[in-house]
C-alpha positions as CSV (number, residue, x, y, z in Angstrom):
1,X,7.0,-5.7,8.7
2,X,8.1,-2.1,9.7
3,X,10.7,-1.9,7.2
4,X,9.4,-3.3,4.2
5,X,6.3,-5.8,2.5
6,X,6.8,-8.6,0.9
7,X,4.9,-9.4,-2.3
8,X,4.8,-13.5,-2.7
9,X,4.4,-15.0,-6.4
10,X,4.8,-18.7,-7.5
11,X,7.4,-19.5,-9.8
12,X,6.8,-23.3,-11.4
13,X,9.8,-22.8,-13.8
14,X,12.6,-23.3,-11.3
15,X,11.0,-24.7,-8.8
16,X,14.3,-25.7,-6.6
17,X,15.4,-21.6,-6.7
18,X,13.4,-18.6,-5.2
19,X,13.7,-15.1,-7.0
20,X,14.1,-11.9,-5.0
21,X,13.5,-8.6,-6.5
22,X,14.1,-5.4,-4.7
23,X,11.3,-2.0,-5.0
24,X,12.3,1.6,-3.7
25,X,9.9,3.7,-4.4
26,X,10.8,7.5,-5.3
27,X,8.4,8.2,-2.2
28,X,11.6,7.5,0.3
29,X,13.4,10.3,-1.1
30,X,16.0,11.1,-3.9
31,X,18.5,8.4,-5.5
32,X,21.4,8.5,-2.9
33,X,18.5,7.8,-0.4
34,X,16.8,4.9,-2.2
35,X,20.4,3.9,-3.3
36,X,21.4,3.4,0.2
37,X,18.0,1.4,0.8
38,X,18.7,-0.4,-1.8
39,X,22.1,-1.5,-0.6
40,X,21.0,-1.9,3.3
41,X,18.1,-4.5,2.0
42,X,20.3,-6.7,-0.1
43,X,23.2,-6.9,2.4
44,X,20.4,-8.1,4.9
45,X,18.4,-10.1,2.1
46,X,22.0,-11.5,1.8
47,X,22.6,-12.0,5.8
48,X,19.3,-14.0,6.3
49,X,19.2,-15.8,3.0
50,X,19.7,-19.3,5.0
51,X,16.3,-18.7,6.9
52,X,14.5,-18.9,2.8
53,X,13.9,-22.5,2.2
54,X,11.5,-22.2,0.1
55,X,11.4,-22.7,-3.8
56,X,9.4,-21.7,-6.4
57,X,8.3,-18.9,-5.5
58,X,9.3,-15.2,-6.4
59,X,10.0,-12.5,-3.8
60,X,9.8,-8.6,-4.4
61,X,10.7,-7.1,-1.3
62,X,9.1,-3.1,-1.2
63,X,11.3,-0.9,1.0
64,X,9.4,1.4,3.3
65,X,10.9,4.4,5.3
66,X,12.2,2.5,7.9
67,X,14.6,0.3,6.1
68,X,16.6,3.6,6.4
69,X,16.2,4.0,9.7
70,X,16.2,0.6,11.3
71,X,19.3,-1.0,13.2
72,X,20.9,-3.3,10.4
73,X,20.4,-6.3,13.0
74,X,16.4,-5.9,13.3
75,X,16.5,-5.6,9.3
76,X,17.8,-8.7,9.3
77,X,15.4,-10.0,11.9
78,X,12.4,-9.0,9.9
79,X,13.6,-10.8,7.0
80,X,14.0,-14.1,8.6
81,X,10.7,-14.2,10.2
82,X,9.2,-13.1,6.9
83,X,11.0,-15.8,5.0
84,X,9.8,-18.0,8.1
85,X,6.0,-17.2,7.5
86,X,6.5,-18.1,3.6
87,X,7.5,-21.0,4.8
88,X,5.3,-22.1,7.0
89,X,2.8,-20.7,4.3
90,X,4.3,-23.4,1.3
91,X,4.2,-26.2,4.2
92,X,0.7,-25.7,5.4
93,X,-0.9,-25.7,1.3
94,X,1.8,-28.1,0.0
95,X,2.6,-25.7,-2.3
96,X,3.8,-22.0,-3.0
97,X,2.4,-19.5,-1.2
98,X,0.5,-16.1,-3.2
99,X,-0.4,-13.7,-1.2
């Protein structure tokens, strides 16, 4: 995705609840920048958590430069289609995905 990369690990412990952990690298710029980042991803990690199914599994969601930039609504887009993929991912193996 433009505006960030998700990481995929399984979690076996909790099988019924899916972790999400955010990165902001110090690349993006100083802390009110990644702050900001920070925020904008989980208000949309918070928008399009319905569209995340999937258990057992633990997200960290990197931030790239263009979680800045991008129109809150197209954040929120990217999300749900990458929590579609990680589903579609655990459906087609039967199990979580970990790529």
């Amino acid at each position: 995705m433009p505006a960030f990369v998700v990481q995929i690990g399984r979690r076996p412990e909790a099988p019924e609840r899916a972790g999400i952990g955010l990165t902001v690298t110090k690349k993006l710029g100083g802390a009110v920048v990644r702050n900001r980042i920070r925020r904008r991803l989980r208000a949309a990690v918070r928008a399009a958590a319905d569209a995340l199914r999937t258990g057992g599994v633990d997200l960290v969601i990197v931030a790239r430069q263009a979680a800045l930039t991008c129109p809150f609504d197209q954040l929120v887009g990217q999300l749900r289609e990458a929590f579609a993929r990680i589903r579609r991912g655990s459906a087609r193996t039967g199990s979580s995905a970990s790529s």
